[in-house]
C-alpha positions, 0 to 999 in steps of 0.5 A: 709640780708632782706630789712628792715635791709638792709634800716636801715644799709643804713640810719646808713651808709648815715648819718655818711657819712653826720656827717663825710663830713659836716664842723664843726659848731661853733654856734655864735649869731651875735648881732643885737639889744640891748633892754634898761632895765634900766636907770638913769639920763642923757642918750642919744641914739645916732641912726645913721643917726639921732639927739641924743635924750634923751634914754627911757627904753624899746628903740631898739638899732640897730647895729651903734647907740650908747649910751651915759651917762652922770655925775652920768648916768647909762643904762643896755641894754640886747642883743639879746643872753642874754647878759648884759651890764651895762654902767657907767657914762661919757661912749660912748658905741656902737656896730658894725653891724652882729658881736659880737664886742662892742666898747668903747670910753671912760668910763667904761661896766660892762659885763655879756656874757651868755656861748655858745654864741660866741667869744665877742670882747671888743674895746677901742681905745688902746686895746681889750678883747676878751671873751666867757660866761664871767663877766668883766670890762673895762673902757677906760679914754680917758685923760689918754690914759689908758684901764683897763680889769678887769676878774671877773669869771674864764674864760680866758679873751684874752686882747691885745694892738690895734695892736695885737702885745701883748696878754695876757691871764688874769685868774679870778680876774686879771686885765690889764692895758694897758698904752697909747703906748700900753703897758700892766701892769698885775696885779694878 
């Protein structure tokens, strides 16, 4: 074996060895800031540690502020992957810091997550969804206690009552309601 072919079978030989001693790499994009697109009526950026103020297009939401709409309010915030959330009227909507979890207090997101970005978590006090490259609805109603996820692609949406002790996977075009003592309704 001359030198050349016998350099060659050695690089061959190291980075297979290197692909088949590495762990797996899952590829997630952590949210770190959402941009404010779009606006209408009485929105209200909550930053931490701060006042709330009037929200304003073009704003940086960090991890730990929040957005709040009012009556007949609407805002379209776009991630740092890509992602597109659509926040209806009377919402509170936040996300946590270095994660792809979004909290909602009470109202309804409409959401656009890109494919290969991650695992997403949805949270309102009673239940979460749990998506990858998918649309769909949540809304919590805070008077009733009541957490509706509605799947609006065909990726399989993991929905779950707070505790976990309930799982369901929802296909497209089905809905869940998960009910204030963490029962969950299917509809297909």
């Amino acid at each position: 074996m001359d030198s050349r072919s016998f350099f060659a079978f050695t690089l061959i030989l190291c980075s297979a060895g290197t692909l088949l001693l590495s762990p797996i790499a899952y590829a997630e994009t952590l949210l770190s800031r959402a941009t404010v697109q779009n606006l209408r009526n009485q929105v209200d950026l909550l930053l931490k540690q701060r006042s709330a103020r009037p929200a304003r297009k073009a704003d940086i939401m960090t991890s730990g502020d929040a957005l709040q709409t009012y009556r007949k309010a609407m805002a379209e915030l776009r991630f740092n992957d890509r992602s597109l959330v659509r926040i209806g009227e009377q919402a509170v909507f936040q996300f946590r810091p270095n994660t792809r979890t979004l909290d909602l207090k009470k109202g309804t997101v409409l959401l656009l997550i890109p494919p290969g970005k991650g695992r997403t978590r949805v949270h309102t006090p009673n239940a979460a969804a749990g998506i990858r490259g998918s649309a769909l609805f949540v809304r919590y109603i805070p008077d009733s206690g009541v957490s509706i996820v509605g799947a609006l692609t065909n990726s399989d949406i993991e929905i779950s009552n707070s505790d976990g002790s309930q799982t369901y996977i929802l296909k497209s075009w089905a809905t869940g309601i998960c009910l204030p003592e963490s029962n969950w309704y299917l509809q297909f």
